[in-house]
Backbone as a ProteinNet text record, in pm:
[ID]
protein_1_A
[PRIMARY]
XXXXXXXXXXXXXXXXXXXXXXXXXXXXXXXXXXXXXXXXXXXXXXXXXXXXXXXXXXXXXXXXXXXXXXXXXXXXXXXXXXXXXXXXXXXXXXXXXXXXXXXXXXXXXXXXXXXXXXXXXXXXXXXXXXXXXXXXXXXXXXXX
[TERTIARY]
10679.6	10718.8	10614.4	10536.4	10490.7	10559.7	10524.4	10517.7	10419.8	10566.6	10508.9	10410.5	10334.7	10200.2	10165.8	10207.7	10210.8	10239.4	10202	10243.7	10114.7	10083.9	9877.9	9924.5	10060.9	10010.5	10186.1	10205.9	10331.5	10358.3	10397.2	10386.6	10517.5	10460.4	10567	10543.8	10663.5	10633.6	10623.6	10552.1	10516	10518.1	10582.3	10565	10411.2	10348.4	10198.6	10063.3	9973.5	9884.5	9817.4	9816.9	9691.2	9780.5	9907.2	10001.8	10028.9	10066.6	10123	9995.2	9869	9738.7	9775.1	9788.7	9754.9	9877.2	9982.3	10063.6	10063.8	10038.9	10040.3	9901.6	9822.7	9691.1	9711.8	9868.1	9866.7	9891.6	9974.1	9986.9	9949	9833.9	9796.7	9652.6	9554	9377.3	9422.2	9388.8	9372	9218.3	9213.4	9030.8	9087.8	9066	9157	9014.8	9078.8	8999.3	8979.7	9079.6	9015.6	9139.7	9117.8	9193.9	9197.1	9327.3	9354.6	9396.6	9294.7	9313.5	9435.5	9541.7	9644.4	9764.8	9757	9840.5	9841.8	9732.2	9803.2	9639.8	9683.2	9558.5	9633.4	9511	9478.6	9426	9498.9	9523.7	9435.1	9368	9326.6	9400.9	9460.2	9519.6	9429	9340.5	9248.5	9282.5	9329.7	9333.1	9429.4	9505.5	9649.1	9565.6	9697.9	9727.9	9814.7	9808.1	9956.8	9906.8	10000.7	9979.1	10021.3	9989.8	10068.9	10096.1	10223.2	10235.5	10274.7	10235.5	10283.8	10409.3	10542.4	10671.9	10730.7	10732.4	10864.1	10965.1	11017.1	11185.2	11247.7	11323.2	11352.3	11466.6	11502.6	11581.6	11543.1	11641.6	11642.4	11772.4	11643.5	11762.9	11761.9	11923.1	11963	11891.4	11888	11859.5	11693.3	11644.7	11543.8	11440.8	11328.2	11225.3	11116.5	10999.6	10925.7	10872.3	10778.3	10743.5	10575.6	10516.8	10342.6	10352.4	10281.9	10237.7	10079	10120.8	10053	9974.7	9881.6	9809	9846.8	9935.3	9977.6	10097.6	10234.2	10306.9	10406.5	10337.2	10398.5	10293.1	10205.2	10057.4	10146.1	10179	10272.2	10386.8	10474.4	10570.9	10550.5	10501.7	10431.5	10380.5	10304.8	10270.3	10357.8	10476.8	10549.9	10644.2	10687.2	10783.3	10741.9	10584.2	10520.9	10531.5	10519.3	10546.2	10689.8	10753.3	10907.5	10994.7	10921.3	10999.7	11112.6	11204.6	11354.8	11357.5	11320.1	11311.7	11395	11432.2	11520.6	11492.5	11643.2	11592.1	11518.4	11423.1	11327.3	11425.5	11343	11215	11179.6	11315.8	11280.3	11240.4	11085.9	11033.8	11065.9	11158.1	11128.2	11233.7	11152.5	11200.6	11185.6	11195.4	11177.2	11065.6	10979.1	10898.2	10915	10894.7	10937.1	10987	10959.6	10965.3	11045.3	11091.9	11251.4	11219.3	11112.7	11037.7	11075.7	11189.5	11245.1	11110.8	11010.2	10921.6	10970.4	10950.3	10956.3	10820.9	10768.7	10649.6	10671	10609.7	10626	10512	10504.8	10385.3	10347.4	10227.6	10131.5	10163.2	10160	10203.4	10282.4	10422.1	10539.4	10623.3	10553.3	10619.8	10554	10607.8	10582.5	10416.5	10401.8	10310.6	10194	10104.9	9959.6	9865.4	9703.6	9592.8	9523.5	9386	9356.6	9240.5	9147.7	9086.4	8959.8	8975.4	8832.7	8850.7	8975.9	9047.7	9052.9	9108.6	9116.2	8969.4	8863.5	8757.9	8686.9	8720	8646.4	8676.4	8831.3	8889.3	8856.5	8813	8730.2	8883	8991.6	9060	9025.8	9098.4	9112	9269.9	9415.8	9486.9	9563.2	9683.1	9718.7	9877.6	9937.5	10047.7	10165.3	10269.8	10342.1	10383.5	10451.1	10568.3	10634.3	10742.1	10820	10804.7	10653.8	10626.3	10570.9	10470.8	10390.8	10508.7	10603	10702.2	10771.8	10799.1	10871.7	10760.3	10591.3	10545.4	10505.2	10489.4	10478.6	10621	10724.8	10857.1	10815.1	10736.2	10732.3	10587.2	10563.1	10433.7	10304.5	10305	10232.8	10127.9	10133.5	10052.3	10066.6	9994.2	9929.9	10044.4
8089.5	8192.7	8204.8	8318.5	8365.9	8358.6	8282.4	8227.3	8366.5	8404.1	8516.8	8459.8	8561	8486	8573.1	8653.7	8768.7	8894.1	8959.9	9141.2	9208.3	9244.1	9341.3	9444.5	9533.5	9681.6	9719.6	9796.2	9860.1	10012.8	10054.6	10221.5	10291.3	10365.2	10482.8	10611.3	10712.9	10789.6	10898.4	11008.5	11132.4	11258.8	11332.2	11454.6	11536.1	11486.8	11510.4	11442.7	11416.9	11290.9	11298.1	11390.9	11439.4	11387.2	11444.5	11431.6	11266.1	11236.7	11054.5	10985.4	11019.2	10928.2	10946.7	11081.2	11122.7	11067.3	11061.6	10989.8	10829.5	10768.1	10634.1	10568.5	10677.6	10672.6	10610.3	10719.4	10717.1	10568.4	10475.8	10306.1	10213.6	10262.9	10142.2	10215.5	10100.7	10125.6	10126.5	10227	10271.6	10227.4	10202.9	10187.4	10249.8	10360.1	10410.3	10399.2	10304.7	10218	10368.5	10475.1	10585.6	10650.8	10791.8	10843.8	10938.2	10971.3	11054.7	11167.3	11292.7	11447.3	11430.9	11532.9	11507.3	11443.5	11371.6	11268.8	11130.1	11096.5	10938.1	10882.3	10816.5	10797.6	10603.7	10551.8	10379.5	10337.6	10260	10204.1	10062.3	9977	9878.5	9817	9666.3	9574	9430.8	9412.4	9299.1	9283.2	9189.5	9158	9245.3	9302.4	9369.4	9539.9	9586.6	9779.4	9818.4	9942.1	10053.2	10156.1	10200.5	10341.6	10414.1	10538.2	10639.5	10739.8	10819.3	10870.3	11023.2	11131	11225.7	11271.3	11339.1	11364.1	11451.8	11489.2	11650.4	11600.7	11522.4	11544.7	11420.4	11464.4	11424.1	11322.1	11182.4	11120.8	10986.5	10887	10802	10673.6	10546.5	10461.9	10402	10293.3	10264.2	10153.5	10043.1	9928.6	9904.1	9951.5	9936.9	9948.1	9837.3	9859.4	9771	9726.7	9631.4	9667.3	9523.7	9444.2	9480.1	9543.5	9505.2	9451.7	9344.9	9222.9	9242.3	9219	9295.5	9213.7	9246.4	9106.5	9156.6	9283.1	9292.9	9407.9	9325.4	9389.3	9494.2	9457.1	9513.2	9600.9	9605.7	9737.3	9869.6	9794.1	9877	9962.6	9860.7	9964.5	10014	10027.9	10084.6	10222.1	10214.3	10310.2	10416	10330.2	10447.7	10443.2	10400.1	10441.5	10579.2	10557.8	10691.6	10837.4	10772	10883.4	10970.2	10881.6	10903	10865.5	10785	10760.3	10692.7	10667.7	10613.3	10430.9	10364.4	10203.9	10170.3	10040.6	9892.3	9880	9777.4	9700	9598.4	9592.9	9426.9	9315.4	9218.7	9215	9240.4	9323	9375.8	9516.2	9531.1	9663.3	9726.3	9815.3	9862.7	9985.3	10116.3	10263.6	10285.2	10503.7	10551.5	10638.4	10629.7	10740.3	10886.2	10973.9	11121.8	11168.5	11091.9	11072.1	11036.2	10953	10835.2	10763.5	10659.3	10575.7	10432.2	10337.5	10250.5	10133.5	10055.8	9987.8	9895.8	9769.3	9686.9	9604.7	9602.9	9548.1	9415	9291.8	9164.3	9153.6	9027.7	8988.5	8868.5	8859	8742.8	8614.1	8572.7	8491.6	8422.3	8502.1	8482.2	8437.8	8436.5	8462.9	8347.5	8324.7	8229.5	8309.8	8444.7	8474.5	8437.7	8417.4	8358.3	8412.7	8394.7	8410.8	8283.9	8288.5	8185.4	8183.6	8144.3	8127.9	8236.1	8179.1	8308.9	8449.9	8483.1	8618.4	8663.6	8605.9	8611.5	8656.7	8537.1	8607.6	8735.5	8720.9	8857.4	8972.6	8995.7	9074.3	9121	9020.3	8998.7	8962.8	8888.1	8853.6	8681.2	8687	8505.1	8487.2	8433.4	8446.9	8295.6	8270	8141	8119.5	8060.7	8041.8	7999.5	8096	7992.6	7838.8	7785	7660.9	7635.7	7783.2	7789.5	7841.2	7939	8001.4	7848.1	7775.9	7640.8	7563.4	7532	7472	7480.3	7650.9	7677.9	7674.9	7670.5	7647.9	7499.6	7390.2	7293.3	7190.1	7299.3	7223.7	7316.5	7405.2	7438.2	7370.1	7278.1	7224.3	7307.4	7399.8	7500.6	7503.9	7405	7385.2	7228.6	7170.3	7069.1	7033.5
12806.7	12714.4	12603.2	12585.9	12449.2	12303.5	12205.3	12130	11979.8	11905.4	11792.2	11705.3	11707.2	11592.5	11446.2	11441.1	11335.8	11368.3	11268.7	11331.5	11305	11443.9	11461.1	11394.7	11381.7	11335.3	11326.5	11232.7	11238.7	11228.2	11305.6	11314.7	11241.3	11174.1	11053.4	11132.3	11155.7	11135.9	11068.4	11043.5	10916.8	10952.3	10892.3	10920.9	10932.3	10811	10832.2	10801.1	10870.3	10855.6	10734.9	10681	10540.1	10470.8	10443.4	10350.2	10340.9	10456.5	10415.2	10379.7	10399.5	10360.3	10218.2	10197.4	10004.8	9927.5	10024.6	9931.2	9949.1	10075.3	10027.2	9974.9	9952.1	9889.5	9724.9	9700.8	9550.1	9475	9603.8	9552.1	9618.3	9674.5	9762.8	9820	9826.3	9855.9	9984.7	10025.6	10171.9	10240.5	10335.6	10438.8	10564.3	10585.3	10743.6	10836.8	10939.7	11046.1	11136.2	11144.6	11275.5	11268.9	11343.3	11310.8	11462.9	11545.9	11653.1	11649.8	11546.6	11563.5	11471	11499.2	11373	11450.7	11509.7	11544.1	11561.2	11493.3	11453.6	11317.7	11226.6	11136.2	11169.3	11128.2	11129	11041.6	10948.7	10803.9	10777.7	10795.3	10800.1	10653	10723.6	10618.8	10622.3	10618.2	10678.9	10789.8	10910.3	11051.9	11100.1	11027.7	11103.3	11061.4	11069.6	11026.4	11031.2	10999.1	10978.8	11096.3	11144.6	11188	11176.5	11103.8	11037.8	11214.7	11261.9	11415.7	11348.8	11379.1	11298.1	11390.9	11346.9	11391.3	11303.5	11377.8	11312.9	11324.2	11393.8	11397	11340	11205.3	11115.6	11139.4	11049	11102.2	10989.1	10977.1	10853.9	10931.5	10933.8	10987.2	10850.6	10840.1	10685.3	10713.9	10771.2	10762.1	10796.4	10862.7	10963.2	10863.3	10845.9	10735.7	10763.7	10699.7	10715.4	10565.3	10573.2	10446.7	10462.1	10394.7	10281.7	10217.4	10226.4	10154.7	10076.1	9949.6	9881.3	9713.6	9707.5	9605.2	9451.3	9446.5	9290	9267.9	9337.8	9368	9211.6	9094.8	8973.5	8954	8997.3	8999.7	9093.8	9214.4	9325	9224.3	9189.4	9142.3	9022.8	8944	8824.3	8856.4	8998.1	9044.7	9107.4	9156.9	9256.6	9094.2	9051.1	8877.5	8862.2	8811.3	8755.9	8843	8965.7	9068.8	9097.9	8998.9	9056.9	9140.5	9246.2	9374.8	9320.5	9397.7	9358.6	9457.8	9309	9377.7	9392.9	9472.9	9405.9	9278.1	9247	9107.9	9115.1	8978.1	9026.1	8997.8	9051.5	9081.8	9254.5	9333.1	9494.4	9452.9	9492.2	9534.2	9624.4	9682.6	9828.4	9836.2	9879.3	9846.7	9988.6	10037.3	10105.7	10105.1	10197.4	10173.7	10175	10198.8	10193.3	10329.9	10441	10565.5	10594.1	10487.1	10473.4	10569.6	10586	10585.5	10518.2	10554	10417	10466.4	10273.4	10293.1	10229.1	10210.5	10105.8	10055.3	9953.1	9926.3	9885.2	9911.3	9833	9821	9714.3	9630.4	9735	9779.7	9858.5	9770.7	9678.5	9607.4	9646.8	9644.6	9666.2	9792.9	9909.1	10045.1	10119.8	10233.3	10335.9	10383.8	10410.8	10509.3	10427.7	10529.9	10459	10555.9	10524.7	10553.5	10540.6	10622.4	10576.9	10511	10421.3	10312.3	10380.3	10511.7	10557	10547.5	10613.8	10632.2	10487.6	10363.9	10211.1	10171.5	10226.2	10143.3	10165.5	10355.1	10379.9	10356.4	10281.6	10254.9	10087.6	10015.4	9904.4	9795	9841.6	9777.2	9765.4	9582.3	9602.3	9543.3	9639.2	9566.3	9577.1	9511.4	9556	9549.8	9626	9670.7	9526.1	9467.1	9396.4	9468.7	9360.4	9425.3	9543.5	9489.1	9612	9728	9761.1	9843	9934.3	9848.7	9945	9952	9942.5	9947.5	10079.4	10075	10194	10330.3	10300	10406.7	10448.6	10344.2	10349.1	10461.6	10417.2	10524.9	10635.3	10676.8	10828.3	10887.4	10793.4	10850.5	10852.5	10727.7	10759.5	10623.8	10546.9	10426	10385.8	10343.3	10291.4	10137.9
[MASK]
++++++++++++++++++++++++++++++++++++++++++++++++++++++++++++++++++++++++++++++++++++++++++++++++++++++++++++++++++++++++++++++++++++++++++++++++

C-alpha cells in the first residue's frame, strides 16, 4: 500500500482565470508556473501548486476546504479585511472566494506541516517552528 507524503497541487474552481489570478493576486505573491488558454492557470507554492480550473457552473460545498500555509498569516488577513471579504474570527483565517471557494490560511509557524531547510531556502524563506507546532512534530518523530 502507498503511503501519503504531502499534497503536489490542489485544484479550485473559477469562473474566470484573469479574474481569480487578480484577485488572489490581491493577498498573496503569486509565480504562475503555466498556464492552459483560459482553462486552467498554475500557481507555484515552492514544491507543490494550486490550480486555478475555470467553471461556469456555480455551486458551494459547506464543509469542503483546504489550507495555504503561509509565512505571514496577519499580512493575509489584513489584506482580505481591507478588501472586504467576510472572514472567520481570529485568530482562524479562512473565507470564501467569489467562486465560493471555502480556504483557510495558517501561519507556517504554527502547524505540523514543514519543509525542509533546502526547500525553505530555495524558496528564499527563513522561518521557524513555534513550541507547540515542534512539539506536535517532535511526538510524530518528525523533529529533533
Amino acid at each position: 500500500m502507498a503511503r501519503l507524503v504531502g499534497i503536489n497541487h490542489v485544484a479550485l474552481e473559477v469562473g474566470d482565470l484573469d479574474e481569480a489570478l487578480a484577485w488572489y493576486g490581491q493577498f498573496f505573491e503569486l509565480e504562475l508556473r503555466g498556464r492552459h488558454g483560459s482553462q486552467m492557470a498554475f500557481v507555484d507554492i515552492g514544491d507543490q501548486f494550486l490550480a486555478l480550473a475555470r467553471d461556469t457552473t456555480p455551486h458551494v460545498d459547506r464543509e469542503r476546504h483546504f489550507g495555504l500555509v503561509v509565512d505571514d498569516k496577519a499580512a493575509v488577513r489584513a489584506a482580505l479585511e481591507a478588501a472586504g471579504v467576510e472572514l472567520t474570527r481570529a485568530p482562524n483565517c479562512s473565507f470564501r472566494d467569489p467562486w465560493g471557494n471555502h480556504v483557510q490560511v495558517v501561519d507556517y509557524r504554527e502547524v505540523q506541516f514543514t519543509k525542509t531547510e533546502r526547500v525553505l531556502r530555495g524558496m528564499g524563506l527563513e522561518l521557524e517552528k513555534t513550541e507547540r507546532a515542534l512539539a506536535e512534530l517532535r511526538e510524530k518523530g518528525l523533529a529533533d
